[in-house]
C-alpha positions as CSV (number, residue, x, y, z in Angstrom):
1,X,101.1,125.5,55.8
2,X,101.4,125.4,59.9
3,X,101.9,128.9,61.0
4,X,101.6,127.8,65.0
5,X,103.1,124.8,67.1
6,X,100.5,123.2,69.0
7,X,101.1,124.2,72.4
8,X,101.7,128.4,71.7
9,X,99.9,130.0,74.0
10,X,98.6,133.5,73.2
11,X,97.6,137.2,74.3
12,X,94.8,138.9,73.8
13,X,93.9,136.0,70.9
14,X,97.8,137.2,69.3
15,X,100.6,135.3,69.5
16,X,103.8,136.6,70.8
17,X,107.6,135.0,69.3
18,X,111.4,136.0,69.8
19,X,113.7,137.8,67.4
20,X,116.8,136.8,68.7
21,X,120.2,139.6,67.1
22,X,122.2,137.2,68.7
23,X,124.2,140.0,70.6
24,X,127.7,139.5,71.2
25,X,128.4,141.3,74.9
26,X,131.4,143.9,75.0
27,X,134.0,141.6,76.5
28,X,132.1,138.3,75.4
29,X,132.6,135.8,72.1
30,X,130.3,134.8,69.7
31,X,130.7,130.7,71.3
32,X,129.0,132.7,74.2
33,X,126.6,134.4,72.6
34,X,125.2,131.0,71.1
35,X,125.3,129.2,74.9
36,X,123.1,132.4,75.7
37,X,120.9,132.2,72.8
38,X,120.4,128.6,73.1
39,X,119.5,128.8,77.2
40,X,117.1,131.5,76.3
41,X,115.4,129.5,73.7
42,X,115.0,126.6,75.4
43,X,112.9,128.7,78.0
44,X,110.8,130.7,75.6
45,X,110.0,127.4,74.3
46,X,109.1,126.2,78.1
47,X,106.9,129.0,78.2
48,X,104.9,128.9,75.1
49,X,106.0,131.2,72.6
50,X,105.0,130.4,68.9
51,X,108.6,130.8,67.4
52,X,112.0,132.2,67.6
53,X,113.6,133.9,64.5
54,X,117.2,135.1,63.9
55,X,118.5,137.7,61.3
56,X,121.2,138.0,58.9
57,X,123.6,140.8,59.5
58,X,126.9,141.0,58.4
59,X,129.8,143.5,59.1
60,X,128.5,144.5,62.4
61,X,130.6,143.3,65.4
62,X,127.7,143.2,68.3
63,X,125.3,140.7,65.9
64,X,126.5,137.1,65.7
65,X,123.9,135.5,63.5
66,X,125.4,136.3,60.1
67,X,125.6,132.2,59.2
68,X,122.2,132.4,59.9
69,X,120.4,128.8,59.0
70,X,123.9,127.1,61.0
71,X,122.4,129.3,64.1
72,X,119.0,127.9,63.6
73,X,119.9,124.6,63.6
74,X,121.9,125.2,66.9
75,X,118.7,126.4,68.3
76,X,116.2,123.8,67.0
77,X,118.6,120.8,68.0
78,X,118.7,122.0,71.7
79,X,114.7,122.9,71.9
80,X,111.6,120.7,71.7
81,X,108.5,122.5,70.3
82,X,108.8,126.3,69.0
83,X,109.2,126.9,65.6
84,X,112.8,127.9,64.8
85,X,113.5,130.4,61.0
86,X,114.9,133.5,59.6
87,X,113.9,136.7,60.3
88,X,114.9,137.1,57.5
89,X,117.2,135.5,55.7
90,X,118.3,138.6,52.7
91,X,117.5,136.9,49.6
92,X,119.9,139.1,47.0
93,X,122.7,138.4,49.5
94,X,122.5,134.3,48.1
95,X,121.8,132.2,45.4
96,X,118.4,131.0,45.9
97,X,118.8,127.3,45.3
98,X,121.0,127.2,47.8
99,X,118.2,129.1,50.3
100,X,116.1,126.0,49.2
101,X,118.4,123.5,49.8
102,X,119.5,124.8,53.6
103,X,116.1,125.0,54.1
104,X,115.0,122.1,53.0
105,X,117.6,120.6,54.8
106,X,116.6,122.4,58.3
107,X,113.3,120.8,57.8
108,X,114.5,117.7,57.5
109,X,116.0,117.4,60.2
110,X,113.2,119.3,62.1
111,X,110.1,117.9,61.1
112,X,107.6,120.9,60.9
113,X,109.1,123.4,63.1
114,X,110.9,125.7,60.3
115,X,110.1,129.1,58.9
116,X,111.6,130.7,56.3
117,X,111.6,134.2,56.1
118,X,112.9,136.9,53.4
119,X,113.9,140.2,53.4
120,X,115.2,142.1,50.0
121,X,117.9,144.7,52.0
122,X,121.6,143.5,52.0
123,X,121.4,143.5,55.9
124,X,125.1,145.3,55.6
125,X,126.5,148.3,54.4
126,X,127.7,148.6,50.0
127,X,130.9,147.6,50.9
128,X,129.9,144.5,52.6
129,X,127.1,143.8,50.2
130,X,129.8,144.0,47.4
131,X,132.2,141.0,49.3
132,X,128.7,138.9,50.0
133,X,126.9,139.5,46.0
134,X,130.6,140.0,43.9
135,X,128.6,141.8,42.0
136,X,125.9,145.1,43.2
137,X,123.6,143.8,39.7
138,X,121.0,143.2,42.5
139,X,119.2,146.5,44.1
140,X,116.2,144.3,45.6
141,X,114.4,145.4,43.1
142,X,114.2,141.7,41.2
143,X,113.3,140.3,44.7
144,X,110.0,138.7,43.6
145,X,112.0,137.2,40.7
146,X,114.1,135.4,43.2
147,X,111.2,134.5,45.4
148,X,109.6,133.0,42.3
149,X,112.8,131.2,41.9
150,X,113.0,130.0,45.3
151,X,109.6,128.8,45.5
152,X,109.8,126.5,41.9
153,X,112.8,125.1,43.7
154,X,111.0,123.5,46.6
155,X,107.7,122.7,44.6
156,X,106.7,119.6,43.0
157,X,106.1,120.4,39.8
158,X,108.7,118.4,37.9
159,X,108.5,120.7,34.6
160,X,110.5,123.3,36.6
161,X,114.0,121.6,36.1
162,X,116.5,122.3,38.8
163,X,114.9,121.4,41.7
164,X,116.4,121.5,45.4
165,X,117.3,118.2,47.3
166,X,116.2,118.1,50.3
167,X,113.6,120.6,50.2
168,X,111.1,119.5,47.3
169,X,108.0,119.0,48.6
170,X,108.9,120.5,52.6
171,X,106.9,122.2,55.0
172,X,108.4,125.4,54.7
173,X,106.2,128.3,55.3
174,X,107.7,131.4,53.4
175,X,107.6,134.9,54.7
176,X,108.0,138.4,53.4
177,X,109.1,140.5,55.5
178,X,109.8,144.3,55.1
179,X,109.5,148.1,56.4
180,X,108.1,149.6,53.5
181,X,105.2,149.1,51.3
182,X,106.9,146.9,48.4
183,X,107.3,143.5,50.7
184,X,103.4,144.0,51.6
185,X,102.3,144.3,48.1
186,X,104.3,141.5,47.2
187,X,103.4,139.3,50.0
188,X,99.6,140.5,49.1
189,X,99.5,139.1,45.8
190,X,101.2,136.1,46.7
191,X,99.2,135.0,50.1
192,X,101.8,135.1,52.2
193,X,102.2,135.6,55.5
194,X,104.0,139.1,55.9
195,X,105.9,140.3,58.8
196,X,106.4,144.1,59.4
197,X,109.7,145.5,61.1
198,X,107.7,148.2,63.4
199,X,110.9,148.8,65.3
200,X,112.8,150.1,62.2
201,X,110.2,152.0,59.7
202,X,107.6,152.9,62.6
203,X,105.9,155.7,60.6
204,X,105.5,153.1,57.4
205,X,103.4,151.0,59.5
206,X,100.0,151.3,59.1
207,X,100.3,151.7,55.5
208,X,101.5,148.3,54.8
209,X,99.5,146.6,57.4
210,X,96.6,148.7,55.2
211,X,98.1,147.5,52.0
212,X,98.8,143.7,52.8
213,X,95.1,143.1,54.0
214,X,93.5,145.2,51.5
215,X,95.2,143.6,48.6
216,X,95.4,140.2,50.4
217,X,94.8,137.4,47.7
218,X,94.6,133.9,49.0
219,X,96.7,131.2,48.3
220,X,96.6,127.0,48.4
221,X,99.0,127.9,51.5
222,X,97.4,130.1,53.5
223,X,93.1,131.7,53.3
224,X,93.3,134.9,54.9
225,X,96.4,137.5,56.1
226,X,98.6,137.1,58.7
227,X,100.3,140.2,60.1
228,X,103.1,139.9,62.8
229,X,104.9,142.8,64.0
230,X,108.6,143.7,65.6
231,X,108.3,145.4,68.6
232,X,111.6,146.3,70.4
233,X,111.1,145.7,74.3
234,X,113.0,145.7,78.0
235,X,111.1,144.4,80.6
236,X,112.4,144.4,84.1
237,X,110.6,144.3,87.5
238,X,110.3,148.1,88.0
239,X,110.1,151.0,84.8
240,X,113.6,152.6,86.0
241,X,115.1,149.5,85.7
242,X,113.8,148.8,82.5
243,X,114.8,152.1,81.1
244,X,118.5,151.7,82.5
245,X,118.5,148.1,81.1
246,X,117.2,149.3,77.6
247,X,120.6,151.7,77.7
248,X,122.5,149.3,75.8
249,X,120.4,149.0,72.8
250,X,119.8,152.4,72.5
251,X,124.2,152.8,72.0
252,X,123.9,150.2,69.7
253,X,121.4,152.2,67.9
254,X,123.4,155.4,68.5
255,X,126.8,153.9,67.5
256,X,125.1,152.8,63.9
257,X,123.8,156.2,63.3
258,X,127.3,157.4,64.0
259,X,129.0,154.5,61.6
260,X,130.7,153.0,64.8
261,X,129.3,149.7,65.3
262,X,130.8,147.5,68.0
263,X,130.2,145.0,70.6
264,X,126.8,145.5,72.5
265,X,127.7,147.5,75.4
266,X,126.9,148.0,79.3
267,X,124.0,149.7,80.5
268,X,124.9,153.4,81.2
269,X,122.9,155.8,83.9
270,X,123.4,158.7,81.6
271,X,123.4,158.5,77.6
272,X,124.3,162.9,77.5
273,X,127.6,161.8,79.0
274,X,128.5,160.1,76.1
275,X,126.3,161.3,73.0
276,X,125.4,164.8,72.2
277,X,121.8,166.0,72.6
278,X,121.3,166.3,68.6
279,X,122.3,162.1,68.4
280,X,119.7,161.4,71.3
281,X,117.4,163.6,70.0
282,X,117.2,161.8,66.7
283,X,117.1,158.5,68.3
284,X,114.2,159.5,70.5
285,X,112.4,160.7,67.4
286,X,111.7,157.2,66.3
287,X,111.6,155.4,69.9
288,X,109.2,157.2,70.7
289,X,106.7,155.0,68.3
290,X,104.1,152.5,70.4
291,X,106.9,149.5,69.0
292,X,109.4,150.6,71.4
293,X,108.1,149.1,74.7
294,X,110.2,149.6,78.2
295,X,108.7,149.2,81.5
296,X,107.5,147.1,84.3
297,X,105.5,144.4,84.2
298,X,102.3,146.4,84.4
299,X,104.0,149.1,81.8
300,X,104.4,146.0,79.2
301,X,100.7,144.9,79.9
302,X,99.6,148.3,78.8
303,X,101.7,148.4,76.0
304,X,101.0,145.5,74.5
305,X,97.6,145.4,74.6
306,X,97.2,149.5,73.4
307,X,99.7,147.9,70.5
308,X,97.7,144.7,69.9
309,X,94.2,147.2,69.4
310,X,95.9,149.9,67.7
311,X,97.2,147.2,64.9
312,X,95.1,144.3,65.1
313,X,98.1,142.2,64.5
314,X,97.9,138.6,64.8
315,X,101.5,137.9,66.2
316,X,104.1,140.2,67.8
317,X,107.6,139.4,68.0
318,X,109.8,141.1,70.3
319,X,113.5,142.1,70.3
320,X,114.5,142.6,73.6
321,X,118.3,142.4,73.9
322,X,120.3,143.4,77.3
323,X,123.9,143.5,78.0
324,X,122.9,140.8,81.1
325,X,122.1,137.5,80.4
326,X,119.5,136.7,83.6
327,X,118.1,140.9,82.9
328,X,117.4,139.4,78.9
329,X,115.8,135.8,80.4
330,X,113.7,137.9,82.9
331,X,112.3,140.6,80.1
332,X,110.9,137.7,78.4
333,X,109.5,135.7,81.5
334,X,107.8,139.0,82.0
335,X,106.2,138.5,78.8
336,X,105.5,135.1,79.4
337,X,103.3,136.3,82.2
338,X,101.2,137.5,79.9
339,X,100.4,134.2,78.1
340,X,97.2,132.2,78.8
């Protein structure tokens, strides 16, 4: 199983990738959103990061990746090299064979560059996860059922019956991903690679990384853990630019806490004027976590590596959404500075 293209370049020995939420701008459309997404890929991939992942949301008017596998095949079509998946694709939201079969399909069409990975949470509120399931017979709780499931869809072995075409046989590399301990058990006594959502469950952290590499037991697909972890991040030239620029996420975040999602919205120069202290309070409480990055260049640097030795991770993958197009483009080249 290929966990790294060729030509990723790496920092301090860990490789940084791109979770792209696939904002839709207040004022914009989601056939913008994908131009945008697609002209940022196309320069991460210039600039030698491993992969670029986009998650399923549904319900939520500021995320346009809810058909998530059509999205990634928008994005690998128009780039060359990086590896192009799901981060994550909710299993109990779908039928797995069908999973299989997209996937297989992706990889098909994009020989080797295709990652795959779950998640167990509806990625919605009930109400939404009741029009997606029909049915609410699925808590997450049979989610390594429906891994297993997935898996004996896209393996060889012919005694398994149903089988999913294209996708038998496929480079796929599976992920778990997760912000609790269950997904790093799981992805433990599999041997999978396991990806952490830092950003969301920041205090859960270290306890999963603990648990996956403790209980790590390898597999024919991969001989020792692999940890990559979500940091959110706004890089701009100077740290008050930054922390204007990183404005519009935290709304997002505010407007979600509030049960108000909407359209990702313009940077503002002061949050009290439009959120009471207790909201900003609360969401300070958690972005005050080292996976909640904003700064200059030198800022990031110091970040990143205090992160990278804090964690030992072996790849970090970075949300960093802005309500401008060229702010977004230039808080990763930032990060690009720091490949070698």
């Amino acid at each position: 199983m290929k966990l790294t293209q060729p030509h990723a370049k790496q920092f301090k020995h860990t490789l940084l990738s791109v979770l792209d939420l696939a904002p839709i701008t207040q004022g914009s459309n989601a056939s913008e959103t994908f131009k945008r997404s697609l002209d940022l890929a196309q320069k991460v991939d210039e600039w030698g990061f491993n992969r670029y992942w986009l998650a399923e949301h549904h319900n939520m008017p500021g995320i346009g990746s809810s058909a998530t596998s059509i999205i990634i095949n928008h994005i690998a079509q128009g780039t060359k090299q990086i590896r192009v998946g799901s981060g994550g694709i909710m299993l109990p939201n779908h039928a797995p064979l069908m999973i299989a079969e997209q996937f297989g399909t992706l990889d098909a069409l994009h020989p080797g560059r295709i990652d795959l990975g779950l998640g167990r949470a509806p990625g919605s509120d009930q109400l939404t996860a009741r029009a997606l399931r029909r049915t609410l017979f699925s808590n997450g709780e049979d989610f390594p059922e429906l891994v297993e499931e997935l898996q004996a869809y896209m393996s060889e072995d012919v005694s398994t019956g149903v089988k999913a075409y294209p996708g038998v046989g496929q480079d796929v590399p599976i992920w778990l991903l997760g912000s609790s301990g269950f997904s790093a058990r799981l992805a433990a006594a599999k041997g999978m690679p396991f990806s952490f959502a830092s950003h969301f469950a920041p205090d859960y952290m270290h306890q999963a990384i603990d648990l996956y590499r403790s209980r790590f037991e390898p597999s024919e697909t991969l001989s020792k853990p692999h940890v990559m972890l979500g940091v959110s991040l706004v890089a701009a030239d100077t740290d008050e630019e930054a922390e204007y620029l990183s404005t519009s996420r935290k709304q997002q975040m505010l407007d979600l806490m509030r049960g108000t999602p909407g359209q990702f919205k313009p940077p503002v120069k002061n949050l009290a004027d439009h959120y009471s202290p207790g909201e900003i309070a609360a969401l300070e409480r958690n972005r005050g976590a080292s996976s909640y990055m904003t700064g200059s260049p030198e800022t990031i640097k110091q970040n990143l590596s205090d992160f990278i030795d804090e964690t030992g991770a072996d790849e970090i993958i970075i949300s960093s959404d802005t309500f401008d197009h060229n702010a977004r483009v230039r808080s990763h080249e930032i990060v690009a500075e720091l490949l070698t």
